[in-house]
C-alpha positions in Angstrom: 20.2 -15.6 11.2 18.9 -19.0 12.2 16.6 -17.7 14.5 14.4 -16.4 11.4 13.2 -19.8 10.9 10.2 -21.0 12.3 11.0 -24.5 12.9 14.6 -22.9 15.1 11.9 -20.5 16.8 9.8 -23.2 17.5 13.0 -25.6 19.1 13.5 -22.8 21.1 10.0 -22.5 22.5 9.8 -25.8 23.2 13.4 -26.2 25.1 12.4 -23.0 27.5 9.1 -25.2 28.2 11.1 -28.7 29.0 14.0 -26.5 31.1 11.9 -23.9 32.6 14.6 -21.3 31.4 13.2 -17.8 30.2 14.6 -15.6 27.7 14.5 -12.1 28.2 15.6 -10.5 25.3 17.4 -10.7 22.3 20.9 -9.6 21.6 22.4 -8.6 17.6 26.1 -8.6 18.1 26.8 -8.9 14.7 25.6 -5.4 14.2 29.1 -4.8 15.9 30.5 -5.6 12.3 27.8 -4.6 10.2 26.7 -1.7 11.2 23.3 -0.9 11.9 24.9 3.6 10.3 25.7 2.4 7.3 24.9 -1.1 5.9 21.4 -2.0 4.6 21.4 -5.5 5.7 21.4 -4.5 9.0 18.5 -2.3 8.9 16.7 -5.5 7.1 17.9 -7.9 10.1 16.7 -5.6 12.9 13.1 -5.4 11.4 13.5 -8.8 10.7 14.5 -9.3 14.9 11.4 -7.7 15.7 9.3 -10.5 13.9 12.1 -13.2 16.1 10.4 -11.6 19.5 6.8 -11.5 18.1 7.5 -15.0 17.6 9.0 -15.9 20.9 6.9 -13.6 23.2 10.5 -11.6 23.9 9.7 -7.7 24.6 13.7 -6.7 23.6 15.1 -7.0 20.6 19.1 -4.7 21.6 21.2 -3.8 18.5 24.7 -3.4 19.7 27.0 -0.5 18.6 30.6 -1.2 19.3 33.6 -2.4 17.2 33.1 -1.0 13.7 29.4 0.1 14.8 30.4 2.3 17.5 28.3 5.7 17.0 30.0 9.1 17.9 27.9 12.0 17.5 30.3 14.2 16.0 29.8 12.8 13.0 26.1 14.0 11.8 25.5 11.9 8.7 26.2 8.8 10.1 23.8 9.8 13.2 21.3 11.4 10.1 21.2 8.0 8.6 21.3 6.1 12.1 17.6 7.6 13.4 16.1 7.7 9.5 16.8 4.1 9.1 15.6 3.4 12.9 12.3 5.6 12.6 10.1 2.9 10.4 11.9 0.1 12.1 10.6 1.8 15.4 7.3 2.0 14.3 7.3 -1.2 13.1 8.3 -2.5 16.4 5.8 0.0 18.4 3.3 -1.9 16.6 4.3 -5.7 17.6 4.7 -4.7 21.2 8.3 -5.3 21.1 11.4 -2.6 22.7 14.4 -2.0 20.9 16.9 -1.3 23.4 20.1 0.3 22.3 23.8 -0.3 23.6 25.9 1.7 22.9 29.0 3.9 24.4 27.2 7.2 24.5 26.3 9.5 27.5 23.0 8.9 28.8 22.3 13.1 27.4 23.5 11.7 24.0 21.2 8.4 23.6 18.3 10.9 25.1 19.0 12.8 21.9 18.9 9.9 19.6 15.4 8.8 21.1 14.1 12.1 20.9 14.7 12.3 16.9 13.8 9.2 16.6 10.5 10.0 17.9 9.0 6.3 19.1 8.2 5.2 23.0 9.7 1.5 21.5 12.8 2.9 21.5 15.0 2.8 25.1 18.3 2.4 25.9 19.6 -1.2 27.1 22.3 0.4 30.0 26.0 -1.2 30.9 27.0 0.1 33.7 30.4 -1.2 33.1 30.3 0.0 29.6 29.3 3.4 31.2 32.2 2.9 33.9 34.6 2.2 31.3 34.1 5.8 30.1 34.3 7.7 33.2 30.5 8.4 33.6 28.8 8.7 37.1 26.6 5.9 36.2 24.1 6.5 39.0 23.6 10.0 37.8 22.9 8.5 34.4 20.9 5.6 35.4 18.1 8.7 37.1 18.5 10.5 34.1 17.9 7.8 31.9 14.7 6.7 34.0 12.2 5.0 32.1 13.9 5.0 28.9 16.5 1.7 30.3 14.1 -1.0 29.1 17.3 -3.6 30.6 20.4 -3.6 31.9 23.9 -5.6 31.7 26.1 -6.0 34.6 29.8 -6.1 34.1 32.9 -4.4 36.1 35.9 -4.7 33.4 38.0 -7.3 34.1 36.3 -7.8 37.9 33.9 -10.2 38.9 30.9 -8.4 40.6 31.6 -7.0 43.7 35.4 -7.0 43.5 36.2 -4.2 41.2 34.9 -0.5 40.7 31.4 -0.5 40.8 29.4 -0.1 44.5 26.1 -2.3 43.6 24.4 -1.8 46.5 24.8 1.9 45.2 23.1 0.7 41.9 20.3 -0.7 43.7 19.3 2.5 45.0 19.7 4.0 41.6 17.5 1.6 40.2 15.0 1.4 43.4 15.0 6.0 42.5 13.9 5.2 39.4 11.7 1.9 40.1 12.8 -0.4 37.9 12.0 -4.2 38.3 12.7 -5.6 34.8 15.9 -8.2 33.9 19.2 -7.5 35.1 21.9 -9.5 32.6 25.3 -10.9 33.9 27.9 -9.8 31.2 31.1 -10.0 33.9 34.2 -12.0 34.0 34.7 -15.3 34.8 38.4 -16.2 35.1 37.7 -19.1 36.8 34.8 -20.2 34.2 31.3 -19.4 33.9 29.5 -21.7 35.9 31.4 -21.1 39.1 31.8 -17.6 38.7 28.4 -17.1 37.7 26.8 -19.2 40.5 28.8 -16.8 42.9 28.1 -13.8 41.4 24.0 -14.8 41.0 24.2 -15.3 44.9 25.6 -11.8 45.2 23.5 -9.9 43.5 20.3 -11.6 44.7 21.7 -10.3 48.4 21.4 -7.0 47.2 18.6 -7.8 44.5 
């Protein structure tokens, strides 16, 4: 909520200058409690998290829909009121050059859907291929169908650090490479033995196969 303020967006300008750090994109977890299918404020924080990346020069702003926000499209009113509350907030963002990238548990057929009805080129699909894993999907099947509608992706393997669990990545590569994407890959995996050594080893990884 911070992040609304100029003078925060401003600190954060200034410490990616001084470190040299980029920021990609911007992540709403909390609309894994209030949920972007049925609460108002979250419809209000979204647009407001477009005006955050104007601000920063970020191109992704990614509600999140797990926990109590996790979407099942079985149930049509909640998806009704899901894409009728996204649509202006879509064209909002369309405007301001800004993606909203959705996360989500859904099959890649199922988020297609969604972005069909909601009927805006701003809005993509921010895949987890561990998410995707999780559910049993052939995530290389999903990452060609998806195509140019993944505006990012997380990288996670359950419980596994990269490379020692489920997921072939030099198998993703080629996905990605078949569907020529070049944008940010986030790390999202575990770290049992703590985020900077983990992170440092699994950063080395992925840039042999990256």
């Amino acid at each position: 909520m911070h992040l609304r303020k100029p003078e925060v967006q401003e600190k954060y300008k200034k410490a990616a200058q001084r470190t040299g750090l980029e920021i990609a994109s911007l992540a709403l977890g909390e609309l894994n409690k209030v949920p972007l299918k049925s609460d108002p404020k979250a419809a209000g924080w979204l647009s407001d998290a477009i005006d955050v990346c104007k601000a920063l020069g970020l191109k992704v702003a990614m509600p999140a829909f797990f926990g109590v926000g996790k979407l099942d499209m079985a149930k049509t009113a909640e998806i009704d009121h899901l894409i009728e509350v996204l649509k202006p907030i879509a064209a909002k963002a369309e405007k301001q050059g800004v993606l909203i990238g959705l996360e989500n548990y859904l099959s890649a057929d199922d988020n297609l859907r969604l972005i069909e009805r909601i009927g805006s080129p701003a809005v993509k699909v921010y895949y987890d291929v561990g998410n995707s894993t999780d559910k049993g999907r052939d995530i290389h099947k999903e990452i060609v169908t998806l195509g140019k509608r993944i505006c990012e992706f997380h990288f996670k393997d359950g419980k596994f650090p990269l490379g020692q669990g489920r997921i072939d990545f030099k198998k993703v590569r080629k996905s990605l490479d078949a569907i020529d994407y070049s944008g940010w890959i986030q790390l999202e995996s575990a770290a049992p033995h703590g985020l900077v050594a983990d992170y440092t080893t699994q950063t080395k990884y992925l840039r042999e196969i990256f």
